[in-house]
Backbone as CSV, one residue per row, in Angstrom:
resi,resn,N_x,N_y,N_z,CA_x,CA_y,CA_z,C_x,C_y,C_z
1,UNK,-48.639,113.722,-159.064,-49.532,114.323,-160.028,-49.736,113.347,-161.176
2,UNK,-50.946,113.377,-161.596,-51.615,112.676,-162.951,-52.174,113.030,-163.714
3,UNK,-51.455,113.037,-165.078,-52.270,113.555,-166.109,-53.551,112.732,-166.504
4,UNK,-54.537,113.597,-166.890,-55.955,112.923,-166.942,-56.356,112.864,-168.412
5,UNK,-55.961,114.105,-169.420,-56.558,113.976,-170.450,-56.355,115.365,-170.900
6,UNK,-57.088,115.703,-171.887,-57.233,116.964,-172.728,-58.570,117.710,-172.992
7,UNK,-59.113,118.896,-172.254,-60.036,119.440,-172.253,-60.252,120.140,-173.695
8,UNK,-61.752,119.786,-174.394,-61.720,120.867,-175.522,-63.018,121.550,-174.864
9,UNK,-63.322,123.194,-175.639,-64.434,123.903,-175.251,-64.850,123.300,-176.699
10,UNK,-66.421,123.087,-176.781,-67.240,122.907,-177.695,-68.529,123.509,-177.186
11,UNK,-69.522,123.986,-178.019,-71.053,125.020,-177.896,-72.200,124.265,-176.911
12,UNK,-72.034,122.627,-177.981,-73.082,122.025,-177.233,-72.379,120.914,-176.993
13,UNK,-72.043,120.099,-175.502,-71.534,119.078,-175.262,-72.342,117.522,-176.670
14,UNK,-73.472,117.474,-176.358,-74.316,116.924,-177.165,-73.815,116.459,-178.415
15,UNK,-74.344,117.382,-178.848,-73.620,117.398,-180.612,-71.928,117.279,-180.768
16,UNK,-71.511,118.195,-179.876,-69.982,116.970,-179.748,-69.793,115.917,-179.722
17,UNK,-70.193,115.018,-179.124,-70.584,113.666,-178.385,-70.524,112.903,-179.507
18,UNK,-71.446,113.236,-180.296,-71.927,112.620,-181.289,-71.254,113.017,-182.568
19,UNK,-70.302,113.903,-182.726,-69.378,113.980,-183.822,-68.176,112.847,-183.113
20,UNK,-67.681,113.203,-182.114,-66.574,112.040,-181.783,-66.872,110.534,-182.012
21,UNK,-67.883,110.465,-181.481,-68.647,109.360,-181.437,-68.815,108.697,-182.999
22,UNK,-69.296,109.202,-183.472,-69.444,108.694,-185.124,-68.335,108.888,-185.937
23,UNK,-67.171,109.411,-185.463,-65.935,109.261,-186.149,-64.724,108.566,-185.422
24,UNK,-64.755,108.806,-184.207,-63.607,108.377,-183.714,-63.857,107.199,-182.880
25,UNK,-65.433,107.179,-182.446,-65.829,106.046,-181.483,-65.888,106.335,-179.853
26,UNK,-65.566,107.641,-179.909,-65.145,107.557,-178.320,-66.613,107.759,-177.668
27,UNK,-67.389,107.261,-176.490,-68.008,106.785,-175.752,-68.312,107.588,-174.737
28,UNK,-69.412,107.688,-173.799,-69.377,108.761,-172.926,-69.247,108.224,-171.654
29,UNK,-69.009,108.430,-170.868,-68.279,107.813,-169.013,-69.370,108.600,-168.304
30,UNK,-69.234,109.973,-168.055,-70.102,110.851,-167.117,-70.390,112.109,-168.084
31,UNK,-71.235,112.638,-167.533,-72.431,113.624,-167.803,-72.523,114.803,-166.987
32,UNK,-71.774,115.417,-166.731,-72.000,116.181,-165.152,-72.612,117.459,-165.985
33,UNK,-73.319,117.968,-166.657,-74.482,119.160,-167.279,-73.576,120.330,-167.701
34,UNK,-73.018,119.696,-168.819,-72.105,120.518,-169.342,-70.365,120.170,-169.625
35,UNK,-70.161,119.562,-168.948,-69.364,119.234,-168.841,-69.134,117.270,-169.595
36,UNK,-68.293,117.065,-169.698,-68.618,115.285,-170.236,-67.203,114.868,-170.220
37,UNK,-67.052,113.483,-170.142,-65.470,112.678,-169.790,-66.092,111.432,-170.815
38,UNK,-65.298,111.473,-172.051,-65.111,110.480,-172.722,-64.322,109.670,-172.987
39,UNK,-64.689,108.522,-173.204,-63.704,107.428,-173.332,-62.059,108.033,-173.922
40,UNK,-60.948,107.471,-173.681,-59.601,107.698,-174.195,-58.961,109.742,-173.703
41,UNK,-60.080,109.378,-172.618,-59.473,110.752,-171.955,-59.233,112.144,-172.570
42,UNK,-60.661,112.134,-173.565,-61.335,113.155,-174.253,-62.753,113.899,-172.873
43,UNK,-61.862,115.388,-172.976,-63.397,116.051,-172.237,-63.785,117.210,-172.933
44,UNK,-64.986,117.186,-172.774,-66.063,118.433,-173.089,-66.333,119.587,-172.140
45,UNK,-66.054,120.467,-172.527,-66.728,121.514,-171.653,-67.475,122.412,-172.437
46,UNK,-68.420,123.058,-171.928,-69.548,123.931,-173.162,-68.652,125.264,-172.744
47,UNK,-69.072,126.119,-173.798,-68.516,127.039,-173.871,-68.594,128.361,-173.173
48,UNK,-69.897,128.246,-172.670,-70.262,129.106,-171.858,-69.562,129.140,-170.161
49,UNK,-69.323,127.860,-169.524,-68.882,127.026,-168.827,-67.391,128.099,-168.754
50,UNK,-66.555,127.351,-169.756,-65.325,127.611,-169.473,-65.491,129.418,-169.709
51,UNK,-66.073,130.472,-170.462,-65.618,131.583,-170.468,-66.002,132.138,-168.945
52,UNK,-67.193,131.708,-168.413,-67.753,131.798,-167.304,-65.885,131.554,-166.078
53,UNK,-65.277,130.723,-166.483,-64.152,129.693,-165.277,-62.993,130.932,-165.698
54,UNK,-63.238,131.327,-166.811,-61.510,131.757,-167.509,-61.953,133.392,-167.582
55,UNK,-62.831,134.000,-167.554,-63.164,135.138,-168.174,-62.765,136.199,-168.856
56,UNK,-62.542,135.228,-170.479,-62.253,135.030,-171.630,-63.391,134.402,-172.476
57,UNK,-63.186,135.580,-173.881,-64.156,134.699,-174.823,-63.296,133.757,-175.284
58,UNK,-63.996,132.428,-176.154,-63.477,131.144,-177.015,-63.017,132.196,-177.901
59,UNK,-61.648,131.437,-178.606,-61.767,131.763,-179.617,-61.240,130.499,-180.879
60,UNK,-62.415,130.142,-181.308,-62.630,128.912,-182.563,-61.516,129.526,-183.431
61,UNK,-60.903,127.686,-184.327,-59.911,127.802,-185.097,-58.733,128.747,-184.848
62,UNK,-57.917,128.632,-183.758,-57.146,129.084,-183.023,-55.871,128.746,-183.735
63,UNK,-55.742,127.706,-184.040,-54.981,126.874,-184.585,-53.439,126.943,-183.567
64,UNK,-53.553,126.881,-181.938,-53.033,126.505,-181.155,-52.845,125.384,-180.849
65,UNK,-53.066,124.210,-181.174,-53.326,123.289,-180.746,-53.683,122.157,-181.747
66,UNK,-53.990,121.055,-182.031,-54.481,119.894,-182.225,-55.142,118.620,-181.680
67,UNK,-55.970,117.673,-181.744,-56.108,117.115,-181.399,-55.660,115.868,-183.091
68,UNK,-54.493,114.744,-182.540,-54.120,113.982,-183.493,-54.526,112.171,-183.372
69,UNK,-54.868,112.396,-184.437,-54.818,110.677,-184.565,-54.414,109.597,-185.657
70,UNK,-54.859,108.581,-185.318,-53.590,107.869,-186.545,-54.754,106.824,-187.059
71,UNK,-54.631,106.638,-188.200,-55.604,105.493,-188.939,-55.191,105.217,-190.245
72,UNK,-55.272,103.739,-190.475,-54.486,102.691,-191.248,-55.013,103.022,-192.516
73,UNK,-56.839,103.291,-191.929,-57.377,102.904,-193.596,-57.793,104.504,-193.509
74,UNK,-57.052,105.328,-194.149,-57.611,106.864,-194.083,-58.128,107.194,-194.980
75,UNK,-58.599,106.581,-195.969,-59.155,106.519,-197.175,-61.036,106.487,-196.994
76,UNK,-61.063,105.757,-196.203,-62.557,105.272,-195.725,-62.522,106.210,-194.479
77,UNK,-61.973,106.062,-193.815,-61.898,107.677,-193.014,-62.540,108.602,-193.402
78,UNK,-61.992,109.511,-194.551,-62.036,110.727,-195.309,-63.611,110.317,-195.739
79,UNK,-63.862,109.538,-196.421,-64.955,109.185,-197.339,-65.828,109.387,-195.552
80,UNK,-66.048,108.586,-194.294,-67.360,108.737,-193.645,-67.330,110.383,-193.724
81,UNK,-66.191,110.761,-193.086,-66.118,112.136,-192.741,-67.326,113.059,-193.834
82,UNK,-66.660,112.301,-194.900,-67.358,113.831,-195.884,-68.218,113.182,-196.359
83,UNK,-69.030,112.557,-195.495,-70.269,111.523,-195.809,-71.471,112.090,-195.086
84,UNK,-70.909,111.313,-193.481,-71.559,112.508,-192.301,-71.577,113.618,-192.117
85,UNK,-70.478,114.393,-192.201,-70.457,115.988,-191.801,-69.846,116.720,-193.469
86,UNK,-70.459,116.766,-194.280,-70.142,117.667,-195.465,-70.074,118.868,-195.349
87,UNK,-70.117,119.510,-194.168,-70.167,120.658,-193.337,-68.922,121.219,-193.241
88,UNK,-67.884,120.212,-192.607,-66.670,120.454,-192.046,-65.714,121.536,-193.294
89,UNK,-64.910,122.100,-192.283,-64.232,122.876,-192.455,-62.730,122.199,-192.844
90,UNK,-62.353,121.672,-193.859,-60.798,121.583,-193.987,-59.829,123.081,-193.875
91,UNK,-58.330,122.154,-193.102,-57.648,123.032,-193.888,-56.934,122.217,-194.787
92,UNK,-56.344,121.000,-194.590,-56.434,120.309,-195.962,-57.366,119.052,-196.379
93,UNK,-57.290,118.577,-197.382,-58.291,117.489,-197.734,-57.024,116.511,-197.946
94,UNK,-57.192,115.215,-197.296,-56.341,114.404,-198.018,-55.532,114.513,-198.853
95,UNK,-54.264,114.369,-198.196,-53.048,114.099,-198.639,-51.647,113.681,-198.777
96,UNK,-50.448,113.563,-199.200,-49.820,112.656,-198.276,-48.709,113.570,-198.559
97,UNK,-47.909,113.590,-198.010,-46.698,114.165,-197.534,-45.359,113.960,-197.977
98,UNK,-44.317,114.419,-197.726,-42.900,113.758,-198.688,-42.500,112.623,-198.124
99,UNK,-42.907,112.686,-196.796,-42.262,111.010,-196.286,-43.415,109.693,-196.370
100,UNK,-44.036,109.689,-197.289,-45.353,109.240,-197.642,-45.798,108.887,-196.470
101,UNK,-46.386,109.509,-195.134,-47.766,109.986,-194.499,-49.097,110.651,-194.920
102,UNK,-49.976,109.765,-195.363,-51.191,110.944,-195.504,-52.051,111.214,-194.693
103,UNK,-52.432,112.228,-194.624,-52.816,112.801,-193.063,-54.217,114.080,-193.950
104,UNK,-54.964,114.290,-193.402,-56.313,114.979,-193.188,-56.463,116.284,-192.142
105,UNK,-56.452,117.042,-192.442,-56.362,118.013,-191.093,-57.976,119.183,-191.187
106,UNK,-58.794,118.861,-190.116,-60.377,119.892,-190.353,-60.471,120.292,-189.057
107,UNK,-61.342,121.459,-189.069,-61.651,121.517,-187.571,-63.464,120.777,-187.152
108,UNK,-63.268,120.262,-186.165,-64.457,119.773,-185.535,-65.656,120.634,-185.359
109,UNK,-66.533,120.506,-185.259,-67.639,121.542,-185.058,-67.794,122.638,-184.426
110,UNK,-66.740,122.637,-184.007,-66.697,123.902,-182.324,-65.465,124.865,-183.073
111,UNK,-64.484,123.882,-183.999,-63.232,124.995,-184.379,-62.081,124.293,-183.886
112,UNK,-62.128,123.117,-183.445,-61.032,122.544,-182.459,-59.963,121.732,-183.420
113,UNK,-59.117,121.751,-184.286,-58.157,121.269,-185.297,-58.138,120.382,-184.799
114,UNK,-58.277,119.090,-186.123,-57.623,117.337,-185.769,-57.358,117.278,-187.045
115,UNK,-55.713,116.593,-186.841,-55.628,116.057,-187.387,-55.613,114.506,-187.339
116,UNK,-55.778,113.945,-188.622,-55.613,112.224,-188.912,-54.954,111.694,-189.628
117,UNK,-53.899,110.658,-189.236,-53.148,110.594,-190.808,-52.590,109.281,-190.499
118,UNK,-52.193,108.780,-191.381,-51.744,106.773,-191.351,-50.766,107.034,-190.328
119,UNK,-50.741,105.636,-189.665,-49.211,105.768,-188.947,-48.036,105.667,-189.561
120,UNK,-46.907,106.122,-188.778,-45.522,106.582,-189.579,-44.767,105.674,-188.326
């Protein structure tokens, strides 16, 4: 057995795409109409899709889960973030922690928690 990656549900694959994409960089591989496999073993599934597979509604900001990442300069980070998407939903805004980590935590457009924070 092989692990492949981490499925998130998001509304519109699309506009996902293009939030990862303009923040994190990740790239698109395949397209299968609804579904999407992005670079670093990020996938999309629309939402309709998975309640259709699971029959279960989504339920956004779950706060089950995370998706985490690590970045040096989180300063310029924070700044595109709330550049491009002034939209987003924090639950915190920049800050750093007792073991001096500062880390960023919002949910993505769909509700899906990431956090970001320097490496430790």
């Amino acid at each position: 057995m092989k692990y492949k990656g981490t499925l998130i549900v998001v509304k519109d694959c699309s506009r996902a795409l293009k939030f990862y994409s303009d923040m994190f960089g990740f790239q698109l591989i395949k397209d299968n109409d609804g579904n999407m496999e992005l670079t670093n073993n990020l996938y999309l599934q629309e939402s309709g899709y998975w309640e259709q597979f699971i029959k279960r509604n989504v339920t956004p900001n779950s706060n089950q889960a995370e998706l985490y990442f690590e970045e040096p300069n989180i300063e310029q980070f924070a700044e595109r973030l709330e550049t491009l998407y002034p939209e987003i939903e924090y639950v915190n805004h920049l800050m750093t922690h007792s073991w001096g980590q500062k880390v960023v935590r919002f949910y993505d457009l769909d509700g899906n928690l990431i956090e970001v924070g320097t490496p430790v």
